[in-house]
C-alpha positions in Angstrom: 0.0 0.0 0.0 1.3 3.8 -0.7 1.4 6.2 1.5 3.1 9.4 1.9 3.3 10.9 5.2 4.2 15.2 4.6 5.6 17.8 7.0 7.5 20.5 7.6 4.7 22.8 7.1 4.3 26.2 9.6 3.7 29.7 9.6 6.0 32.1 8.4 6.4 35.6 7.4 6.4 36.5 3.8 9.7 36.2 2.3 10.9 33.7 4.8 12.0 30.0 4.2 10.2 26.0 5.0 11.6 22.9 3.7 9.0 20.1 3.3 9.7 16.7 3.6 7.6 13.7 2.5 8.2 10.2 3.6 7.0 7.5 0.8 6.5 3.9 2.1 5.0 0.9 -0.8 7.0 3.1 -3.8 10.4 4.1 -4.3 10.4 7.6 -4.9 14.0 7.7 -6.6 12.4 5.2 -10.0 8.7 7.5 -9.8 8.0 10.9 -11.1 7.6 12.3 -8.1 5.9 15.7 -7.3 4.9 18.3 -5.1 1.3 19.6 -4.9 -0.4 22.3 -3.2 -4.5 23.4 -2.8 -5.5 26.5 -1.3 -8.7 27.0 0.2 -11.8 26.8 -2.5 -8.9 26.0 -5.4 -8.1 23.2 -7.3 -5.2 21.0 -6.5 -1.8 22.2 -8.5 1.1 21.0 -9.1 4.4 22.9 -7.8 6.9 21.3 -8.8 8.3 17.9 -9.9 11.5 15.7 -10.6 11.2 12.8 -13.5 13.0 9.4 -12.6 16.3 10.4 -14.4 16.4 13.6 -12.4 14.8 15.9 -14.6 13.2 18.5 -12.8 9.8 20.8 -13.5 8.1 23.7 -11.7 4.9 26.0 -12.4 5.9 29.5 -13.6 4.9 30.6 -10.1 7.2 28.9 -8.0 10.4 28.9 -10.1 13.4 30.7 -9.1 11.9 30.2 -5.5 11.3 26.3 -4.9 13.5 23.4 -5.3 12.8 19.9 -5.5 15.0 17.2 -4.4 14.9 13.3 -3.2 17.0 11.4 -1.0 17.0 7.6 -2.0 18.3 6.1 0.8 15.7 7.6 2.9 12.8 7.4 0.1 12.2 10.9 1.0 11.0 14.1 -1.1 12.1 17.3 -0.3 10.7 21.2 -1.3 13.1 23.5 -0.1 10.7 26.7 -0.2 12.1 30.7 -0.2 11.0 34.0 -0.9 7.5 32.9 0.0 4.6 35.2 -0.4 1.2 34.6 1.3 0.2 33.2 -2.2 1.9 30.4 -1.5 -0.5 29.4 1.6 -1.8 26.2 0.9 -1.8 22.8 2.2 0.9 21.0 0.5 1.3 16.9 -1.2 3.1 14.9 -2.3 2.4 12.1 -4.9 3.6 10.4 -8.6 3.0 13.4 -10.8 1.2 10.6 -13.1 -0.4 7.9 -11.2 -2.3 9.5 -8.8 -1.9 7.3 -5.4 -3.9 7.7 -2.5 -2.9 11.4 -1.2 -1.6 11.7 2.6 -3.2 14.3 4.7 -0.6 16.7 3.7 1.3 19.8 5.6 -0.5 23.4 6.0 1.5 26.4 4.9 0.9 29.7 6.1 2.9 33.0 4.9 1.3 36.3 6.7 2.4 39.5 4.9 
């Protein structure tokens, strides 16, 4: 069974920094596409950003330059290192294959005040 299990979530002031970590168990995150995903309150679900299984990595217009993906395979972990955030960036955050939509973990709430 897959699960992911996210946090590292918190409230910050805008401009500041969060890394997120999510902790896969039943995949190995380092031969998935793995990606991070984010929904705001009355949104859709988006994706932020994502890294292919040969490394490649991909981010929506309104995260790049700001948010960087990353895994660690021995600990079949994903990381989003997170700066410069504004408060358009609060939103509970996923993780999850960009492609084959597992069961999604509760997730971890990000809050940037202005």
């Amino acid at each position: 069974q897959v699960q992911f299990v996210e946090s590292g979530g918190g409230l910050v002031q805008a401009g500041g920094s969060l890394r997120l970590s999510c902790a896969a168990s039943g995949i190995t995150v380092r031969i998935n596409d793995m990606g991070w995903f984010r929904q705001a309150p009355g949104k859709q679900r988006e994706l932020v950003a994502g890294i292919s299984r040969r490394d490649r990595t991909n981010y929506a217009d309104f995260v790049k330059g700001r948010f960087t993906i990353s895994r660690d395979a021995a600990k079949n972990t994903v990381y989003l290192q997170m700066s410069s955030l504004k408060p358009e960036d609060t939103a509970v955050y996923y993780c999850n294959d960009q492609y084959r939509n597992y069961p999604w973990g509760q997730g971890t709430q990000v809050t940037v005040s202005s």
